[in-house]
C-alpha positions as CSV (number, residue, x, y, z in Angstrom):
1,X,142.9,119.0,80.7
2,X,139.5,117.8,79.4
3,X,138.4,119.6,76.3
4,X,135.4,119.0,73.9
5,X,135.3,119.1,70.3
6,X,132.1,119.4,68.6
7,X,132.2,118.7,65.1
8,X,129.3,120.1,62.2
9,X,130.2,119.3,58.2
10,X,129.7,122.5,56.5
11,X,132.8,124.2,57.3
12,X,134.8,121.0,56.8
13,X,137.9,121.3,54.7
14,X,137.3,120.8,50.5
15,X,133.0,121.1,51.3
16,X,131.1,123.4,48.8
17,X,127.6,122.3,49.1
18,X,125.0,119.5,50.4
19,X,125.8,117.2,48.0
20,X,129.2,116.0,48.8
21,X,128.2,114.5,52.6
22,X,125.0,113.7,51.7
23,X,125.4,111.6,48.0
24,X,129.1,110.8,48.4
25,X,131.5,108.6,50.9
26,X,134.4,111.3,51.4
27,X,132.2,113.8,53.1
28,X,132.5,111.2,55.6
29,X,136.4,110.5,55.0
30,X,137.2,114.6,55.3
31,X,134.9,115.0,58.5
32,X,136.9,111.9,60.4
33,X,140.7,113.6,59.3
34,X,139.3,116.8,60.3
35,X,138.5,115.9,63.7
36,X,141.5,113.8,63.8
37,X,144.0,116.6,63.2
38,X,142.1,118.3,66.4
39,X,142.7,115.3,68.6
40,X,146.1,115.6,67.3
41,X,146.5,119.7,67.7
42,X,144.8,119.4,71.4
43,X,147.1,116.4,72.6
44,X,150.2,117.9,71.4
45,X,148.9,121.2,73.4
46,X,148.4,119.1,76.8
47,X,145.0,117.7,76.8
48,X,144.8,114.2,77.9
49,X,141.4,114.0,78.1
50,X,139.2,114.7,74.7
51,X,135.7,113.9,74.0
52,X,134.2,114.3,70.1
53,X,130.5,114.9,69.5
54,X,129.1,114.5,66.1
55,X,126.6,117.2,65.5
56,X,125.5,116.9,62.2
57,X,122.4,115.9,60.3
58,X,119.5,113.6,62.2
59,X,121.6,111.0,63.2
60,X,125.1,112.6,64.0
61,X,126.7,109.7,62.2
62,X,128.9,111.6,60.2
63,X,132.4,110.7,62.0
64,X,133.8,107.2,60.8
65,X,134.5,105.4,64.3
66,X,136.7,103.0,63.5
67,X,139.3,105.5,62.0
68,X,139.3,108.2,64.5
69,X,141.7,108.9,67.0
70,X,142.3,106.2,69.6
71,X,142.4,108.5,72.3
72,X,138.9,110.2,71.6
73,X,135.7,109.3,72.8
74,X,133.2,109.7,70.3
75,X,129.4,110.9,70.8
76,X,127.5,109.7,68.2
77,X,123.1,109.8,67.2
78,X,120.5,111.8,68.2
79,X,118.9,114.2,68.0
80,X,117.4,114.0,71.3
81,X,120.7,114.5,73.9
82,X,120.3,117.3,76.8
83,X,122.9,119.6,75.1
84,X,122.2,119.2,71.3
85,X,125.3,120.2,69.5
86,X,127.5,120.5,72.6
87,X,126.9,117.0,74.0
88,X,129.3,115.7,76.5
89,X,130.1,119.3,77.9
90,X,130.3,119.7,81.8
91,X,131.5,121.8,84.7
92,X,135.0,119.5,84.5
93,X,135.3,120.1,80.5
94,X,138.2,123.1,80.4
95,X,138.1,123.9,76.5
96,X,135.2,123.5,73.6
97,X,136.7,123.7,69.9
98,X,134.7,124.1,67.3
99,X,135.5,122.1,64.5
100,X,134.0,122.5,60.9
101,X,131.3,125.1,61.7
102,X,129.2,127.7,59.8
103,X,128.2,131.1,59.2
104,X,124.6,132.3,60.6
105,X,121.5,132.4,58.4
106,X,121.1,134.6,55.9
107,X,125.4,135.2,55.7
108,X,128.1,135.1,52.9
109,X,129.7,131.6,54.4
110,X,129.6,128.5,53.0
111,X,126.1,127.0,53.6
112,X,125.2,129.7,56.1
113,X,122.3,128.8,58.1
114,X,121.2,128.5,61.6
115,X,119.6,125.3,62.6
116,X,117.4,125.9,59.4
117,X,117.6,127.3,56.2
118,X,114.6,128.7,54.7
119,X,112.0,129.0,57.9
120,X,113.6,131.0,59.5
121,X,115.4,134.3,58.3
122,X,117.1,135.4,61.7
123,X,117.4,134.5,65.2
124,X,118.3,136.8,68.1
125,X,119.5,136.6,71.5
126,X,119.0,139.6,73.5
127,X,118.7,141.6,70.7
128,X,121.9,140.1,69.1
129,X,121.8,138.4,66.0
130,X,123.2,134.8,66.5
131,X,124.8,131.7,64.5
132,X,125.1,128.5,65.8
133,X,128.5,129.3,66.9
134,X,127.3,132.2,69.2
135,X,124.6,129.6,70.8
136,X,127.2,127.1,71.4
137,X,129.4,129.9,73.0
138,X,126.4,130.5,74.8
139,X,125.7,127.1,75.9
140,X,129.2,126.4,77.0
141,X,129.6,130.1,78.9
142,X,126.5,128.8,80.9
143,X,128.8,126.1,82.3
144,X,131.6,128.3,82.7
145,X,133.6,126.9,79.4
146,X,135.1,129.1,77.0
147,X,135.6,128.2,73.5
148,X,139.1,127.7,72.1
149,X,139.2,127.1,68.3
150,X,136.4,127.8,65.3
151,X,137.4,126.2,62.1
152,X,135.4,126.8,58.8
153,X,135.1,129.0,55.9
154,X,136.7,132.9,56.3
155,X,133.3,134.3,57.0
156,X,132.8,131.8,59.9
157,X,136.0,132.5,61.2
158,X,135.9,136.4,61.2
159,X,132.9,136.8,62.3
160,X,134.0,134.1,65.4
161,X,136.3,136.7,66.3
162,X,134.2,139.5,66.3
163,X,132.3,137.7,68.7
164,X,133.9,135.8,70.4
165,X,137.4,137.6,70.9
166,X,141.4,136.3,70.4
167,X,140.0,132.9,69.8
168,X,141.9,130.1,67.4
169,X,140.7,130.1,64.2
170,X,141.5,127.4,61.3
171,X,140.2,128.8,57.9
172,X,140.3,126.1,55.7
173,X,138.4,128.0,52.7
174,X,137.4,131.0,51.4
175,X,133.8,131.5,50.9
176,X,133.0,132.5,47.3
177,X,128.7,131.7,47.1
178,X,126.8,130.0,49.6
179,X,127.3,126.9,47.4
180,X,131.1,127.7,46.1
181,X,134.7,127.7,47.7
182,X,138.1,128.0,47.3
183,X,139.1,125.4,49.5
184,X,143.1,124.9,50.5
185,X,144.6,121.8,50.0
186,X,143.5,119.4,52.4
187,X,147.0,118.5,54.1
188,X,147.3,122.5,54.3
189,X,144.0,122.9,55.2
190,X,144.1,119.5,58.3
191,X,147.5,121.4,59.3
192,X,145.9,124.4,60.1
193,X,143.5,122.5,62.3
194,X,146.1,120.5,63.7
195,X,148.2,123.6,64.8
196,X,144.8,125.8,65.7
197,X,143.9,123.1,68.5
198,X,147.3,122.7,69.5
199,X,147.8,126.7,70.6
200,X,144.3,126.6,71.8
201,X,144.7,124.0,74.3
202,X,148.2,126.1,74.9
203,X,146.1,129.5,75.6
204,X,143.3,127.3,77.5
205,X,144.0,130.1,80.7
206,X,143.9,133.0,78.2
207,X,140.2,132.4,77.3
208,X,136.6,133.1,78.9
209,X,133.3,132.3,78.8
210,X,131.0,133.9,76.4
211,X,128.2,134.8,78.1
212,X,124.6,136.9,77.3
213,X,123.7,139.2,79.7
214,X,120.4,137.9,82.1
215,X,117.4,138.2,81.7
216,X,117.5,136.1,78.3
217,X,115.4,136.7,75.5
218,X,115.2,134.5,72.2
219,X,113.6,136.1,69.5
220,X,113.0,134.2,66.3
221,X,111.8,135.9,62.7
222,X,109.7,133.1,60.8
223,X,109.8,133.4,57.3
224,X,105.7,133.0,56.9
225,X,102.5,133.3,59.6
226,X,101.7,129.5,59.8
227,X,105.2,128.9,61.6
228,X,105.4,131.6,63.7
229,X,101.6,130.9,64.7
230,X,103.1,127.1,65.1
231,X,105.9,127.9,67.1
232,X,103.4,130.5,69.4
233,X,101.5,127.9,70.4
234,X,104.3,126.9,72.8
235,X,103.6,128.0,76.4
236,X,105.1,130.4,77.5
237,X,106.3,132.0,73.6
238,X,104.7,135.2,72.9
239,X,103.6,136.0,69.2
240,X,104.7,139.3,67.6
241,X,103.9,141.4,64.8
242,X,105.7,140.9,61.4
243,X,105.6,136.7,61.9
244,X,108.6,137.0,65.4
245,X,108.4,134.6,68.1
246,X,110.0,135.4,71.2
247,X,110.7,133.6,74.8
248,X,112.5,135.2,77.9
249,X,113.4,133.5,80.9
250,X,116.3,133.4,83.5
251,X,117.9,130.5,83.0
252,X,119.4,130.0,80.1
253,X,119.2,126.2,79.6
254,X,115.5,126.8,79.5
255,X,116.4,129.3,76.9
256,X,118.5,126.9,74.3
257,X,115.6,123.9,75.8
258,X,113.0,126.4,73.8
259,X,115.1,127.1,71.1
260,X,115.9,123.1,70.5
261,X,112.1,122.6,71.2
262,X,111.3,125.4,68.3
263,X,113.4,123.6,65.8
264,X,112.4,120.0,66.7
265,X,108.7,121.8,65.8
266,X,109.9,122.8,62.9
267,X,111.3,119.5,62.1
268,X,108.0,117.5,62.5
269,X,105.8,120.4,61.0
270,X,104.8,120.0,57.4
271,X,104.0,123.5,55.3
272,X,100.7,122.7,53.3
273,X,101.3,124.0,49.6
């Protein structure tokens, strides 16, 4: 069984805020044993195959290398990869687990955002307002691969399950601010992980693809005229009233292409003050 696990920092056991991946050297420490008590859950479930892709920040060189799992591969840098945050996916991969994820934008979780913080103040997908975890679910539905573990804060998880169904979930906090949690202890916390990709793997025939209905429609709510007139000037992005962008297509690659291309705008744009 081959089975992807695609690894962001916020929801990672014992993180409260920015300041502890980004200033210190554990964020890096608690990212590695996080993923590494996934490797552990999914091989002890039956996969024998398990790829890792760092998602986080502009590099995706969060995961310490030398001290992860011997029998992972690891996908590291970016940001320019065909499939973003789900690098490594394919028709053969059987399982995605999502490990150390986030609430959307605008939500009670632990440094909730989508993509971006303050730009943007919601994103929709067919009408549906979406998180990085419902993209992803996206993504990997497009391929035919269901997702089989979210692990994060208890916001991120319950509102997994709302979308996504009877999926594994390993809360490793409770989300008091957007900057504060009570986290479990992190033996408790990397045991939870360890036994939430373990019955995933398990259930890997219980699970399918999330998929949005076609025709696809992204829809994104800019927090201010000069981005959504930035965004617009994309072909093929329509400009609507109160500063929303939106794109509909088919194909729905082409759909999370514009959406990466969006952000990578926002990314290289500088806001005059």
């Amino acid at each position: 069984m081959q089975v992807l696990i695609a690894v962001d920092i916020e929801g990672i056991s014992g993180i409260a805020n920015a300041r502890e991946y980004d200033h210190f050297t554990f964020g890096k420490e608690w990212i590695t044993a996080d993923t590494n008590a996934a490797v552990e859950g999914a091989l002890a479930g039956g996969a024998d195959r398990i790829t890792v892709t760092d998602t986080h920040g502009a590099h995706n060189d969060n995961i310490l290398f030398e001290r992860l799992h011997p029998r992972a591969r690891l996908i590291r840098g970016g940001k320019n990869t065909p499939l973003y945050f789900l690098e490594g996916l394919t028709r053969e991969t059987d399982l995605v687990l999502l490990v150390g994820w986030h609430d959307k934008i605008g939500g009670e979780g632990v440094l909730a955002h989508t993509f971006v913080h303050l730009q943007v103040q919601q994103m929709r997908i067919n009408d549906i307002e979406v998180g990085e975890v419902e993209i992803a679910a996206g993504l990997a539905g497009d391929f035919g691969v269901p997702i089989g573990l979210v692990t994060g804060d208890d916001i991120t998880c319950a509102k997994a399950c709302a979308s996504l169904g009877d999926v594994e979930t390993a809360c490793t906090k409770r989300a008091i601010d957007r900057y504060a949690a009570d986290c479990l202890p992190l033996e408790e916390a990397r045991s939870l992980i360890r036994e939430g990709a373990r019955r995933s793997v398990e259930r890997a025939h219980q699970f399918r693809p999330y998929r949005f209905a076609s025709p696809f429609t992204l829809e994104w709510v800019c927090s201010d005229h000069h981005i959504a007139t930035m965004i617009a000037r994309v072909p093929g992005t329509e400009l609507l009233p109160r500063n929303t962008v939106r794109y509909s297509t088919n194909d729905f690659r082409q759909l999370f292409n514009m959406l990466v291309t969006w952000r990578t705008i926002l990314r290289a744009d500088q806001i005059p003050y």
